[in-house]
C-alpha positions in Angstrom: 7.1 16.5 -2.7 5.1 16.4 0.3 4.6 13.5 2.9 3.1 10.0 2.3 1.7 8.3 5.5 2.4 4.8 5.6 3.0 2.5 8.2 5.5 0.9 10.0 5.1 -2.5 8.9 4.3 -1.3 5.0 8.1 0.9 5.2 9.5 -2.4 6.2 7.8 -3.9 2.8 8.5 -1.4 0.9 12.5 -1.3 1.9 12.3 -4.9 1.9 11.2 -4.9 -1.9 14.0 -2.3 -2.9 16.4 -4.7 -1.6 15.1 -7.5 -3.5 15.1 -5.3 -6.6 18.5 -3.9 -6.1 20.5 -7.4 -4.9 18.4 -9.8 -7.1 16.4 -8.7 -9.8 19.2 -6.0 -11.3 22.0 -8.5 -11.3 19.8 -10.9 -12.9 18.5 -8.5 -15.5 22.2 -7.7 -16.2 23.5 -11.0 -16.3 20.4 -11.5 -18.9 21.2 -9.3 -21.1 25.1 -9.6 -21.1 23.9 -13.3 -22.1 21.4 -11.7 -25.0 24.7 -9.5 -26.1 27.1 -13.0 -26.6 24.4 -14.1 -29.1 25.7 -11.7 -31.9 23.3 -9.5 -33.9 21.3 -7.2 -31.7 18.7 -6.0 -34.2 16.7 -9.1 -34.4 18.0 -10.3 -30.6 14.4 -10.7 -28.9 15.9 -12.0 -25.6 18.2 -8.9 -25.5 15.1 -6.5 -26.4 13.4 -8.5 -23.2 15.9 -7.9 -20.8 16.4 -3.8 -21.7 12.6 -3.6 -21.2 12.6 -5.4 -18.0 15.9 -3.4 -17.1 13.9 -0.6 -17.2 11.2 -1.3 -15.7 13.0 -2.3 -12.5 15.1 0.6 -12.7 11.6 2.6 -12.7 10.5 1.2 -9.9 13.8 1.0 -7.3 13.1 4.8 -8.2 9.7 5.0 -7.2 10.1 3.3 -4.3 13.2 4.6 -3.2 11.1 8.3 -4.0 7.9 6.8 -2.0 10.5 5.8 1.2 12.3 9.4 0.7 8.4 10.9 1.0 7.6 8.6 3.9 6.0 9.8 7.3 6.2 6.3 9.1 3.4 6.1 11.5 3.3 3.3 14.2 -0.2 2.7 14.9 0.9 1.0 18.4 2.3 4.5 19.5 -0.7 6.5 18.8 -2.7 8.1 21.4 -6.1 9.3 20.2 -8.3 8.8 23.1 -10.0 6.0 21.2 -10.5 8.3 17.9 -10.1 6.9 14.4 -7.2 7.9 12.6 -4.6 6.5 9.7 -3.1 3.4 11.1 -6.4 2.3 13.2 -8.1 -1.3 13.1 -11.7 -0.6 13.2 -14.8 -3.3 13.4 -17.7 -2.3 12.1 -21.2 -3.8 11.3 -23.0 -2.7 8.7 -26.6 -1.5 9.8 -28.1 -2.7 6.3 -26.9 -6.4 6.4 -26.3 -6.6 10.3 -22.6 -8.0 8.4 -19.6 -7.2 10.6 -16.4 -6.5 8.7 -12.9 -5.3 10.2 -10.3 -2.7 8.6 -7.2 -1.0 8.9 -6.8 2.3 7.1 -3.2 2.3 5.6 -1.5 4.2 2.9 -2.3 4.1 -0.7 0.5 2.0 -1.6 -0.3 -0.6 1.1 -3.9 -1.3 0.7 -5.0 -4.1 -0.2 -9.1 -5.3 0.4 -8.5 -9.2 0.5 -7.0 -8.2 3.8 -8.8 -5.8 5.2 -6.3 -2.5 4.5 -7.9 -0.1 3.0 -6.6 3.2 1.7 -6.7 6.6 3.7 -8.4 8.2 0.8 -10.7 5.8 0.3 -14.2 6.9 0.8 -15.1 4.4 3.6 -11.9 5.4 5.2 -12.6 9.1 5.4 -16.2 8.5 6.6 -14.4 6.7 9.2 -11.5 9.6 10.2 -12.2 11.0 13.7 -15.2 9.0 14.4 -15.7 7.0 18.1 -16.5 3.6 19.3 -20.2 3.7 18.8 -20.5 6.4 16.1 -22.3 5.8 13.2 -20.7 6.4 9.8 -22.2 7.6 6.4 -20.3 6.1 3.3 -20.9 7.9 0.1 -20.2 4.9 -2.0 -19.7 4.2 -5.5 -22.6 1.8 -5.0 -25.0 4.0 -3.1 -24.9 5.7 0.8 -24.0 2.7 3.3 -24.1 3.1 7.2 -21.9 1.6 9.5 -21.7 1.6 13.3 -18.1 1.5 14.4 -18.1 -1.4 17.1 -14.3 -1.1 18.0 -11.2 0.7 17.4 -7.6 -0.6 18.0 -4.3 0.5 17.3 -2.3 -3.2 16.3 
């Protein structure tokens, strides 16, 4: 399995999560269906067939994201030193030379983006316009929507 980069603060969400998982939502899960079990008759037991399904779905996900932590190249985007270049972990601001619009991101992992707040993903197509880019550049997005320009205003490392 090869590396996923993710950041610092997105590991600590991510272990923070398996803990959850692992010290909550399994003993609760277990407790649920040992409850489902004292009822009698499992064939026709739809709080027992609940709690199996929802067993198994958090034991598919502490795998996942113990397998996603396992693959994890942590990157610090505070400890980077890129001469100002845009790489994975940078906050960029941007305006957008259509709309004059300015708009701020930081290009995280896959697992960790999230619009709403301005994280988008490294494989994103904004975000790989963006890679290696300057403070002043100007960056062509093939879009889903159409071709969008924007001019990178600032690049910080937060």
């Amino acid at each position: 399995m090869s590396t996923i980069p993710i950041t610092k603060r997105g590991a600590e969400l991510l272990k923070e999560e398996l803990q959850r998982l692992k010290a909550v939502e399994r003993p609760a899960v277990i407790n649920a269906i040992s409850e489902a079990r004292a009822q009698g008759d499992l064939s026709e037991n739809a709080e027992y067939d609940a709690a199996k399904e929802k067993q198994a779905f958090i034991e598919g996900r502490i795998l996942e994201v113990e397998a996603k932590l396992s693959a994890a190249q942590i990157i610090d985007p505070t400890q980077l030193d890129t001469d100002g270049r845009i790489v994975f972990g940078a906050t960029v601001d941007l305006e957008d030379l259509e709309s004059g619009s300015p708009v701020s991101y930081q290009i995280v992992g896959d697992d960790e983006a999230d619009i709403d707040v301005g994280k988008i993903s490294v494989s994103s197509p904004i975000a790989r316009a963006l890679i290696g880019k300057f403070e002043g550049d100007v960056a062509t997005v093939l879009a889903p929507g159409g071709e969008r320009e924007y001019e990178v205003i600032t690049v910080r490392y937060i």
